[in-house]
Backbone bond lengths (Angstrom), bond angles and torsions (degrees), N, CA, C in turn:
res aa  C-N    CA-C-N  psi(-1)  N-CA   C-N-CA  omega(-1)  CA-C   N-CA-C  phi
1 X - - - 1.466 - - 1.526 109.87 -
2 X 1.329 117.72 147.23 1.678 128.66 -175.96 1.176 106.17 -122.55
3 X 1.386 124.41 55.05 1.602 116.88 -175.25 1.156 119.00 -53.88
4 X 1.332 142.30 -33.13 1.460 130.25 167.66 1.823 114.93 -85.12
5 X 0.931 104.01 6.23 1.677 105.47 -166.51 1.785 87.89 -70.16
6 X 1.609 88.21 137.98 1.792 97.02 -178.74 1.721 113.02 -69.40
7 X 0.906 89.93 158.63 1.723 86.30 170.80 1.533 109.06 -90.23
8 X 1.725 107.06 -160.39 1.202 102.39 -165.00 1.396 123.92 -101.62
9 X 1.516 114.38 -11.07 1.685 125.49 144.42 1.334 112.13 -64.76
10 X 1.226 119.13 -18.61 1.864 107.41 174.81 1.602 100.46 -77.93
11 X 1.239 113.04 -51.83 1.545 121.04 -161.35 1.673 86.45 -71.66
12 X 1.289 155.99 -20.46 1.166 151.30 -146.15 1.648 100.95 -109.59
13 X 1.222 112.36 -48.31 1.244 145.03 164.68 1.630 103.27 -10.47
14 X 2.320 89.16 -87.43 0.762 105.73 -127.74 2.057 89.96 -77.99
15 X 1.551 94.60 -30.77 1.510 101.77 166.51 1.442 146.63 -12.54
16 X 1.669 95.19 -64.08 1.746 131.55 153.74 1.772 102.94 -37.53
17 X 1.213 88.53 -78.93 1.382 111.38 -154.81 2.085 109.36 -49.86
18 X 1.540 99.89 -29.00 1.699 110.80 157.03 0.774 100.87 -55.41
19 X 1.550 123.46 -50.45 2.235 106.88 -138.04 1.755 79.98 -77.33
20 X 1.706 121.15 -28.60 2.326 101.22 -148.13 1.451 74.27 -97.88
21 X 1.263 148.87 -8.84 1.782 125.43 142.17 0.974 126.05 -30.02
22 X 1.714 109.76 -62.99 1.773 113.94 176.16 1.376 109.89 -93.07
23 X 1.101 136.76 35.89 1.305 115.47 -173.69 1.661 83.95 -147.87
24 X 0.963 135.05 -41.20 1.535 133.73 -172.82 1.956 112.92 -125.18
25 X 1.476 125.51 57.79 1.138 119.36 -170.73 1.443 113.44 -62.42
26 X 1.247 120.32 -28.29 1.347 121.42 179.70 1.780 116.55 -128.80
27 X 1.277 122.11 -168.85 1.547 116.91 -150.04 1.953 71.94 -97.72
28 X 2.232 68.98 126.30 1.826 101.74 -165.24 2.062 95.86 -61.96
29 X 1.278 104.45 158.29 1.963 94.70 -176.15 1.572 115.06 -98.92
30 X 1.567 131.46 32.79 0.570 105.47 -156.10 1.858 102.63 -97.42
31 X 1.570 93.22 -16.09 1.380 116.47 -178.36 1.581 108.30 -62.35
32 X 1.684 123.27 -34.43 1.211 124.26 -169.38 1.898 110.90 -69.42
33 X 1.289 111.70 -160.07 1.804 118.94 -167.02 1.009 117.75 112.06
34 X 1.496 94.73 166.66 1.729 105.82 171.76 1.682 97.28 -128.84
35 X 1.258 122.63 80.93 1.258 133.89 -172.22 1.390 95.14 -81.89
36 X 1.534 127.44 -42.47 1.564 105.32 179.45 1.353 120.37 -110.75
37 X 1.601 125.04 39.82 1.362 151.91 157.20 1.831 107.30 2.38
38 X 1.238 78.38 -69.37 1.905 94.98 -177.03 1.423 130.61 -95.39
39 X 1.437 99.71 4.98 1.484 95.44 -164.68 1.602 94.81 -152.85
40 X 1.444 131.47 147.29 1.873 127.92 177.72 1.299 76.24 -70.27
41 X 1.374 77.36 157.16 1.859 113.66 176.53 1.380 121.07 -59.63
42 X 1.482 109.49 -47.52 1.423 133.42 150.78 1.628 127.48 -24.28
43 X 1.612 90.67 -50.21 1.820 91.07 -163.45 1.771 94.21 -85.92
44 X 1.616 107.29 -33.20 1.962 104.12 176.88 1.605 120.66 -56.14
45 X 1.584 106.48 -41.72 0.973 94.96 175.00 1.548 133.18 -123.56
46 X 1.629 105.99 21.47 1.630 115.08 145.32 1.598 126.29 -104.50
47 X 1.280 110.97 -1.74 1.283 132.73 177.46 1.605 116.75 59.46
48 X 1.276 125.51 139.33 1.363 133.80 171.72 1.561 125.75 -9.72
49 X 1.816 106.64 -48.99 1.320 89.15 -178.58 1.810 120.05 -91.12
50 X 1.141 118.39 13.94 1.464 146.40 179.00 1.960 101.91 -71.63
51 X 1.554 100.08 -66.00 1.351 128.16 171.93 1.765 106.54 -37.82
52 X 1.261 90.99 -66.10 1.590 107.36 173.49 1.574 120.47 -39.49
53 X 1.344 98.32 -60.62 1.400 112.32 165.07 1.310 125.22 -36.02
54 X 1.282 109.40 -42.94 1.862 125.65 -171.40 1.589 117.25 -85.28
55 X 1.512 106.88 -9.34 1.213 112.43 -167.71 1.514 104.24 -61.06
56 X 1.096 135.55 179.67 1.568 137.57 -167.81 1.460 121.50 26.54
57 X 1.586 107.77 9.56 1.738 102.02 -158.98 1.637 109.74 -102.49
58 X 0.892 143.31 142.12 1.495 127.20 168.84 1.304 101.15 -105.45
59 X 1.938 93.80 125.92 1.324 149.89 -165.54 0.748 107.71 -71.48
60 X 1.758 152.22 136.30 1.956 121.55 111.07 1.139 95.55 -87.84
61 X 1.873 104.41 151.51 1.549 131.50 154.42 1.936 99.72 -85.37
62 X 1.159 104.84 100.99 1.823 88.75 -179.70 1.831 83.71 -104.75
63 X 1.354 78.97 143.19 1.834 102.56 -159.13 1.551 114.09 63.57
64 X 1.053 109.48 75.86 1.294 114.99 -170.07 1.619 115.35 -94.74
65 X 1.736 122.24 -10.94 1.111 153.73 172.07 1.998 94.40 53.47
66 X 1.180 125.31 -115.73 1.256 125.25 -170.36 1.858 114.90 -98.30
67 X 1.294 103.61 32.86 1.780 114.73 175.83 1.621 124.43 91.84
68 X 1.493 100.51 -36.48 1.731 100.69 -158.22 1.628 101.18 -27.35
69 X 1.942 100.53 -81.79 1.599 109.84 -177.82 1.599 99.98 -9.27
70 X 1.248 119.76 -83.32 1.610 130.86 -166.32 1.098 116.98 -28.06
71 X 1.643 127.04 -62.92 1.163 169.30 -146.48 1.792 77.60 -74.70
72 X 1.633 114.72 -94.96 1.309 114.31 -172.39 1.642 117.67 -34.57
73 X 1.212 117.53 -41.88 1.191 112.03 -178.31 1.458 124.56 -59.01
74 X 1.587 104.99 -36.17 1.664 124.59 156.58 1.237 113.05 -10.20
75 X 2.014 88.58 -75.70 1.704 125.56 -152.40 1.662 86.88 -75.45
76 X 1.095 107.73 -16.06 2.060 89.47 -176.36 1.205 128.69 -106.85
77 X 1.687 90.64 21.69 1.852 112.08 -166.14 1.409 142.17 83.57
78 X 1.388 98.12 -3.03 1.573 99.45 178.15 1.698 87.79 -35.13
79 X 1.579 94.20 175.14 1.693 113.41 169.31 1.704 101.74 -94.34
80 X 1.077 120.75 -53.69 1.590 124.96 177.20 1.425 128.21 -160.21
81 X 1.252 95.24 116.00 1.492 109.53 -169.37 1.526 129.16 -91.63
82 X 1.608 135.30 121.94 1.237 126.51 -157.56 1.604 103.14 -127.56
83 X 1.195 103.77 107.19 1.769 105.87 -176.05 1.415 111.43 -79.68
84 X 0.894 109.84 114.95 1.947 110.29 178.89 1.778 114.29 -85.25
85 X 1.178 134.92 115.00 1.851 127.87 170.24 1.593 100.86 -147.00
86 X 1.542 99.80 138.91 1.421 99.91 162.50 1.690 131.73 -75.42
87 X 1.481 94.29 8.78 1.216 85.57 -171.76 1.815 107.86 -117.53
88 X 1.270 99.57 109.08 1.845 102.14 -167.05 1.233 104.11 -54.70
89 X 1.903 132.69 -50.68 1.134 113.86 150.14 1.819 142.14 19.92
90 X 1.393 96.69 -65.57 1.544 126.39 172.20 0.995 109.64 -68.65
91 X 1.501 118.27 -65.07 1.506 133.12 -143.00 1.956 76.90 -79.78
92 X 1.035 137.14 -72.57 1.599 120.59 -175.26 1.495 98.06 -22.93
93 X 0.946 131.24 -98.92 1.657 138.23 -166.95 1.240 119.76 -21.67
94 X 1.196 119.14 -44.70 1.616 132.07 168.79 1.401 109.48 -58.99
95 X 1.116 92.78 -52.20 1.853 96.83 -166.66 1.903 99.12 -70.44
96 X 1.388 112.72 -40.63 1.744 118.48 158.79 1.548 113.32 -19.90
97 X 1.645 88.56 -66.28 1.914 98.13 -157.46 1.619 99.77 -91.14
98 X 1.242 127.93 -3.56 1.624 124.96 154.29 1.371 114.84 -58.24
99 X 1.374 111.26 -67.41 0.979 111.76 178.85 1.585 124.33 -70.57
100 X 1.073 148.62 -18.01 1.271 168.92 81.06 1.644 110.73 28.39
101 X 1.529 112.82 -56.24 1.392 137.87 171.53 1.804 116.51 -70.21
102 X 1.169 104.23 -32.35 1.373 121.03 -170.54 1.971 117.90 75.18
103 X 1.280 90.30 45.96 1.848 106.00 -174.06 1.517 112.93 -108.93
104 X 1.813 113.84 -11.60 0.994 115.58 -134.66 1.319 85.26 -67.37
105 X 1.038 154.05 -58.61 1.672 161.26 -162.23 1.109 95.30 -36.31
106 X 1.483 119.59 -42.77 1.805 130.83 -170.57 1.829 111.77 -65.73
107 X 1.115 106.20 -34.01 1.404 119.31 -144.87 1.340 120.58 -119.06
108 X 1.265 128.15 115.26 1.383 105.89 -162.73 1.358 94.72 -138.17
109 X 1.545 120.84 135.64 1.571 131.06 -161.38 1.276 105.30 -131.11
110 X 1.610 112.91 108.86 1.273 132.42 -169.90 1.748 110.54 -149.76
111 X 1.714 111.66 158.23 1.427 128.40 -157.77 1.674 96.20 -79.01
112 X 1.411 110.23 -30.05 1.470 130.27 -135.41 1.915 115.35 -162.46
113 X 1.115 108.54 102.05 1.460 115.69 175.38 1.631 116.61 -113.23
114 X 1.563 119.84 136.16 1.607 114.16 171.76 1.575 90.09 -102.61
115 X 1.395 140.12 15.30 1.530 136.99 -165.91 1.662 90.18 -90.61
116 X 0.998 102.07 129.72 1.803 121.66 137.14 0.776 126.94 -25.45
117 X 1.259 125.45 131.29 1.444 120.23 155.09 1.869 132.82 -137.72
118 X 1.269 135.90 137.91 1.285 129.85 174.90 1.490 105.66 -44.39
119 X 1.095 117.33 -46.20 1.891 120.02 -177.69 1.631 112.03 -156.34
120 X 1.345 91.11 167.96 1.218 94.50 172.34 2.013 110.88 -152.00
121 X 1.076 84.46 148.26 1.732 95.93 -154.99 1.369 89.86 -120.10
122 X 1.892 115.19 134.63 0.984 119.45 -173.95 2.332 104.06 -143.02
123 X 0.990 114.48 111.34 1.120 144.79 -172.37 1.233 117.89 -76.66
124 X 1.810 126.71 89.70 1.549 101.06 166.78 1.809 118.11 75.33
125 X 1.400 113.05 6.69 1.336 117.21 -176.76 1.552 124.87 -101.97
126 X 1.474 96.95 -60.02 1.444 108.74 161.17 1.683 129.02 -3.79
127 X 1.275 84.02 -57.35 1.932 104.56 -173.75 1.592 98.42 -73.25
128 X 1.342 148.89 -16.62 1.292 169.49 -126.62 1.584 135.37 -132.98
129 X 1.518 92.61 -48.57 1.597 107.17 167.45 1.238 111.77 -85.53
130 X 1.721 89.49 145.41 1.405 111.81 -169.52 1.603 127.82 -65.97
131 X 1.531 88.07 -29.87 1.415 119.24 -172.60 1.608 109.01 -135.75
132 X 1.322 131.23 73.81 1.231 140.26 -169.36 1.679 106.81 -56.68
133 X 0.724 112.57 -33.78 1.529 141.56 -145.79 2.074 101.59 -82.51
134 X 1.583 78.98 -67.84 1.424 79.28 161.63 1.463 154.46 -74.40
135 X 1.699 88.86 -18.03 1.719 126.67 159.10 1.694 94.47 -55.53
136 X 1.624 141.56 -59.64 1.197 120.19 -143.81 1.513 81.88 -93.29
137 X 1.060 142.91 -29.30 2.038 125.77 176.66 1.764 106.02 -61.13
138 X 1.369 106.12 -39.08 1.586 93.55 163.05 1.392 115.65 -62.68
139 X 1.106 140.27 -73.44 1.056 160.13 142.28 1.925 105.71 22.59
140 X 1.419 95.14 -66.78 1.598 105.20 168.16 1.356 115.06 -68.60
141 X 0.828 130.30 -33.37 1.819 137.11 -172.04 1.300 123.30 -70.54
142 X 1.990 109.01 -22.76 1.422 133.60 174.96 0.992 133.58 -96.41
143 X 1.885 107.24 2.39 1.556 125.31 -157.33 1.611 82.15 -111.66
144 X 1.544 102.94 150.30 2.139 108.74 146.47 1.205 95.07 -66.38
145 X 1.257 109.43 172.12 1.214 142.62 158.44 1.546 115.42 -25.89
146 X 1.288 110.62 -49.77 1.741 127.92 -158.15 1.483 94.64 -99.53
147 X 1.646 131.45 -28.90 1.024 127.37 179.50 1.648 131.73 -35.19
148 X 1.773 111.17 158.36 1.258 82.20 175.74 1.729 112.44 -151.73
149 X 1.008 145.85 -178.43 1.811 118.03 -176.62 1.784 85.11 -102.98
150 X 1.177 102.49 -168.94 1.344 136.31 -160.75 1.604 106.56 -171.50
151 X 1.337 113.79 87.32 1.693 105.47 -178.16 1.702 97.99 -125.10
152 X 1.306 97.03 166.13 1.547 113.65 177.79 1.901 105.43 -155.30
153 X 1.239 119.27 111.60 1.555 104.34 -175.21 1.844 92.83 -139.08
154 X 1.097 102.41 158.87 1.659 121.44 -171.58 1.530 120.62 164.68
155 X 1.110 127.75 173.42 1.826 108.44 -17.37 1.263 110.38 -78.01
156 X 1.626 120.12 144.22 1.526 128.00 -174.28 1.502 97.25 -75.32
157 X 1.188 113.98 -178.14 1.034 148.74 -138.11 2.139 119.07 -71.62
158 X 1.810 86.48 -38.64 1.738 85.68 172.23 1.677 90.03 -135.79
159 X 1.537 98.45 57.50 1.533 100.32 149.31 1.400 110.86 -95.68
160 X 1.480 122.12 165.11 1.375 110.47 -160.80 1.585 106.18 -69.68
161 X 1.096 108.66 -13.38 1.983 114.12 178.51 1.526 97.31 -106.12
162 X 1.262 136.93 33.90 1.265 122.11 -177.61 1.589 111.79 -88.03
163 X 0.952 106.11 16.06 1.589 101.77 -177.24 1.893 98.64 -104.66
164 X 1.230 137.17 -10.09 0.925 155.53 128.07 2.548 101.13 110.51
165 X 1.045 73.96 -82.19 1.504 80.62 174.37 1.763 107.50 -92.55
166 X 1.323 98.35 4.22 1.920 87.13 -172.92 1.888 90.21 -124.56
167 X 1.306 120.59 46.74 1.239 121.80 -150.62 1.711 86.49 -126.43
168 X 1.432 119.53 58.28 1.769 130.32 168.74 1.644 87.62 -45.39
169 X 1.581 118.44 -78.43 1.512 94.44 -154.07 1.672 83.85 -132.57
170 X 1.524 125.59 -176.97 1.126 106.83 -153.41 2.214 99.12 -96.95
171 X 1.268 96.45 165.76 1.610 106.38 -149.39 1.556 112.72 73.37
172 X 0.597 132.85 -44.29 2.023 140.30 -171.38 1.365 101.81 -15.78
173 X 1.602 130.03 -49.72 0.796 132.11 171.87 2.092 124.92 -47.68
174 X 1.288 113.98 -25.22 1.732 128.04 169.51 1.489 105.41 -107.93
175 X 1.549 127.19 -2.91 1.323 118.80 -166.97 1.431 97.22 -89.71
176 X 1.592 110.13 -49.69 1.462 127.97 -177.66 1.578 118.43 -82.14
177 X 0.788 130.54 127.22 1.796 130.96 138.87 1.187 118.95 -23.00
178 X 1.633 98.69 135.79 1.631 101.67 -179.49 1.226 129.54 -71.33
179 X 1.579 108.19 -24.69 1.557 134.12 -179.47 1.648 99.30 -61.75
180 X 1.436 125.04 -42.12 1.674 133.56 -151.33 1.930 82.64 -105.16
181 X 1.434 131.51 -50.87 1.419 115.02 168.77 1.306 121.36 -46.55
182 X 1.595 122.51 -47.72 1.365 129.04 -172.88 1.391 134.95 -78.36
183 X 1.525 92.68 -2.11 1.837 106.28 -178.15 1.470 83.41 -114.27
184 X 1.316 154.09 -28.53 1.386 162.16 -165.92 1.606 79.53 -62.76
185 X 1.474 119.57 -72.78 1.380 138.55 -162.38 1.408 119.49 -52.98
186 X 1.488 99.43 -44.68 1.815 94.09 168.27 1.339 126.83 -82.43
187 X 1.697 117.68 4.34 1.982 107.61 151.81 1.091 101.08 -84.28
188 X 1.143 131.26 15.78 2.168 110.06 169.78 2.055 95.21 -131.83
189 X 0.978 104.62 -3.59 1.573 96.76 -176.09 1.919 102.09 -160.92
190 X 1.159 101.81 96.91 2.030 91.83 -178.45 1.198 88.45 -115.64
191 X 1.131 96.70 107.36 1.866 133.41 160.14 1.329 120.88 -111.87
192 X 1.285 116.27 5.82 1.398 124.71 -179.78 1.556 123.65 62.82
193 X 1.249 111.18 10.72 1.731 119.71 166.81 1.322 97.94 -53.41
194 X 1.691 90.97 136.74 1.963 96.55 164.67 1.926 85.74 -127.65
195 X 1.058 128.84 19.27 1.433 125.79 172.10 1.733 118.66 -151.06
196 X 1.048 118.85 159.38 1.514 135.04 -175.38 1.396 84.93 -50.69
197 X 1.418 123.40 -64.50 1.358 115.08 -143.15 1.848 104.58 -81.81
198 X 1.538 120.23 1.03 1.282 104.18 -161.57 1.328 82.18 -115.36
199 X 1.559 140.27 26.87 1.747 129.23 160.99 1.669 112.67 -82.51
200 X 1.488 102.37 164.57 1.056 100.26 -177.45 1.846 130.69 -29.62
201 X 0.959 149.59 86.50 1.335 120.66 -174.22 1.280 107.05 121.82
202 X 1.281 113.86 -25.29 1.656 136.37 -160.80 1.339 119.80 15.74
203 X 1.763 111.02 161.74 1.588 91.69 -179.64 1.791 91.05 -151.64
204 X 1.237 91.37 147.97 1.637 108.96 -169.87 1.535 117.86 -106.80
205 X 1.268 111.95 15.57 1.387 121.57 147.87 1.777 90.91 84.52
206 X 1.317 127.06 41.51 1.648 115.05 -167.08 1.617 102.06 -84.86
207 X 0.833 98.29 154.77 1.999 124.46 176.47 1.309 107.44 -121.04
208 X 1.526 120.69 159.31 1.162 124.77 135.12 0.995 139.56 1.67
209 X 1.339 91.29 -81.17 1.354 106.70 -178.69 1.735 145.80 -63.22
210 X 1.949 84.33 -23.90 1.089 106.57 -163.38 1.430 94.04 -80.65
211 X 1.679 123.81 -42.25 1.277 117.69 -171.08 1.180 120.64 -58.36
212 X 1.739 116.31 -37.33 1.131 133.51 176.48 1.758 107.74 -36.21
213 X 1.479 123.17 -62.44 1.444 141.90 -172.44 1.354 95.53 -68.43
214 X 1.361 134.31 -29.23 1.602 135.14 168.56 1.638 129.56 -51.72
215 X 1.884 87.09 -27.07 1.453 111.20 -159.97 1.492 84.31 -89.03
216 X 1.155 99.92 -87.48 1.640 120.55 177.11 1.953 116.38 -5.04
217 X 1.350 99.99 -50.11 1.441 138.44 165.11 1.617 117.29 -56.55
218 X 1.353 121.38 -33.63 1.174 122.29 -171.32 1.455 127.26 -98.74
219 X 0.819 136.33 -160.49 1.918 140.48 160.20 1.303 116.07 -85.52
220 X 1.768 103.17 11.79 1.810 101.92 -178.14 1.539 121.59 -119.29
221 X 1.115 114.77 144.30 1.577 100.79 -177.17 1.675 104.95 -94.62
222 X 1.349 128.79 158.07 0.905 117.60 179.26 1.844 122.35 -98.04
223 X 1.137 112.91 100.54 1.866 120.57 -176.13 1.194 119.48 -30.86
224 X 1.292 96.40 -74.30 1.768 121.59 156.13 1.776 109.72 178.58
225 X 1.353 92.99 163.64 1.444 108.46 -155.69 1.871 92.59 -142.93
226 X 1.697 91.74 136.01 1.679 99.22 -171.01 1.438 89.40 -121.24
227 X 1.205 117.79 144.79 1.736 134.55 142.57 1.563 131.51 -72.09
228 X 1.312 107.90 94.25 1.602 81.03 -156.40 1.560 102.37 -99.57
229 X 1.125 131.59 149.16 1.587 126.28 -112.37 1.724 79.59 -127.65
230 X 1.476 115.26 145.77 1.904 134.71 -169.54 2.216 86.29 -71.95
231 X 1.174 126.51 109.57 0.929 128.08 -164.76 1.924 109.16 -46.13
232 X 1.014 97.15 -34.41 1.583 107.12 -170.48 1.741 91.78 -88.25
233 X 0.837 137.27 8.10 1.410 130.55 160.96 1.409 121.47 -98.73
234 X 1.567 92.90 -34.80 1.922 101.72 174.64 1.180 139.60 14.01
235 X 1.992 90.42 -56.63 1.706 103.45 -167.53 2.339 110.14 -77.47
236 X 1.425 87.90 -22.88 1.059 116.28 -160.41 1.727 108.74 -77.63
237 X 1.453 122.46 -16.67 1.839 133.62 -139.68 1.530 88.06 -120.86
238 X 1.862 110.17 114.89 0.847 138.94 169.97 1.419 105.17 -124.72
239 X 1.339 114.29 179.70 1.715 140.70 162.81 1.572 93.73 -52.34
240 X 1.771 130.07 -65.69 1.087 131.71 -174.69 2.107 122.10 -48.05
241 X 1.431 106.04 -38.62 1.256 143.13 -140.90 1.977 91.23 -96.22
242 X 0.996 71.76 -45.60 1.879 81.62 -150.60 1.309 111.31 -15.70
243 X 1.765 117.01 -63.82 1.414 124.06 -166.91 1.347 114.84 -43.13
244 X 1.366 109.70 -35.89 1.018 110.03 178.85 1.529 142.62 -58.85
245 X 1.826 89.06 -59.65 1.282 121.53 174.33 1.864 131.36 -94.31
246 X 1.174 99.58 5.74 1.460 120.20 169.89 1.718 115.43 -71.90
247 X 1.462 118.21 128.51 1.427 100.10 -172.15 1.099 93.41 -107.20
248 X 1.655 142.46 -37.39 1.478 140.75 -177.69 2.094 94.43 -137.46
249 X 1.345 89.20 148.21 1.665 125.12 163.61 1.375 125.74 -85.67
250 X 0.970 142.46 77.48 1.713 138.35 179.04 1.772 118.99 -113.55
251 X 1.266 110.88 152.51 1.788 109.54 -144.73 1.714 95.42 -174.27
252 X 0.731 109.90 148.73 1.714 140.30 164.82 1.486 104.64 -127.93
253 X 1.370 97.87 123.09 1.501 140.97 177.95 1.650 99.89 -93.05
254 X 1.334 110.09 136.75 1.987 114.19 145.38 1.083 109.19 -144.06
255 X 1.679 96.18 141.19 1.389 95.38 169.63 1.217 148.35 -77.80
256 X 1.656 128.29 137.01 1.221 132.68 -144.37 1.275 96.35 -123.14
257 X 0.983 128.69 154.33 1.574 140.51 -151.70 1.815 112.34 -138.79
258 X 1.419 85.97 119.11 2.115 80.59 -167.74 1.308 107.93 -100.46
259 X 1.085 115.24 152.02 2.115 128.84 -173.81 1.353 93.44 -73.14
């Protein structure tokens, strides 16, 4: 008998967790950039005539993290813009660069809203919440009637960076164990996560597909929803393909109303 002898997730474990020692000592770069350099984040990846759309409308940013999204929407005319984050952290900073910006009248940065809204635009979140599900019944509860979302979230889940902050080289995130990613993760960040979903920011492993059954599932109908495809995959991005080769998700939601 070997009563202490490890088993084979320990020995598997601890294996992993050598090779993203030597192979990834510090937070891997693939996550870093200035991808929206020239342009808010907002207008790259909801595009101009989205923006257009919002003009005179009052907005929420739900997950609005430190304002920009908000902020631009300000500068692009929304009528009034309400950034929603749980983390006050944020909401200080936002409310900083509003006022800082000269929007603050525009802009209002809060945990929690019972206000209305024409739409609501959601950024990069999707992949994030804990509870997606319950995000889109909020989601419905904050809209008029006529309201409608505006989301864009990525990269999902078996994009080659879909593992997001645990993304050493690309797939790494399905190559490795979560147990050998998540102890990898606490010598560069100890936050005490023992799971994907309890790291900073957390992430709930979303797909395609999965959102799709989220939608279907919810109080929203779906408008339409684009894949917008990892450019160097292009030739490659079908209906079959997508999960793969999809670099961001974007979609308009309305709300649909049940008997």
């Amino acid at each position: 008998m070997w009563p202490n002898r490890p088993g084979r997730k320990q020995v598997l474990t601890e294996f992993q967790y050598r090779i993203l020692q030597r192979i990834s000592p510090s937070d891997p770069p693939y996550m870093r950039g200035a991808a929206y350099r020239d342009k808010p984040k907002i207008q790259v990846l909801l595009g101009d005539k989205v923006i257009e759309q919002l003009r005179g409308k009052v907005v929420i940013d739900f997950g609005c993290g430190d304002g920009d999204d908000a902020i631009a929407l300000a500068q692009s005319g929304a009528r009034r813009v309400i950034g929603i984050d749980i983390r006050e952290s944020a909401l200080e900073r936002a409310r900083a660069k509003a006022r800082e910006l000269g929007v603050a009248n525009t802009c209002l940065f809060c945990s929690d809203t019972e206000e209305q809204a024409d739409a609501v635009v959601s950024l990069d979140a999707f992949e994030h919440f804990a509870d997606p599900a319950s995000v889109l019944e909020k989601m419905h509860e904050l809209l008029h009637r006529d309201g409608a979302v505006f989301a864009t979230f990525g990269p999902t889940w078996y994009h080659p960076l879909g593992g997001h902050l645990f993304s050493v080289f690309p797939w790494a995130h399905l190559i490795f164990t979560e147990r050998a990613l998540i102890r990898w993760r606490s010598d560069l960040r100890n936050d005490g996560a023992t799971r994907f979903s309890e790291v900073e920011g957390g992430l709930n492993q979303m797909t395609i597909s999965r959102f799709e059954h989220l939608i279907k599932q919810s109080p929203f109908s779906l408008d339409w929803l684009e894949t917008v495809p990892i450019r160097r995959l292009r030739p490659l991005h079908n209906r079959l393909t997508r999960e793969v080769t999809t670099a961001i998700v974007r979609c308009k939601l309305r709300k649909s109303f049940r008997n």
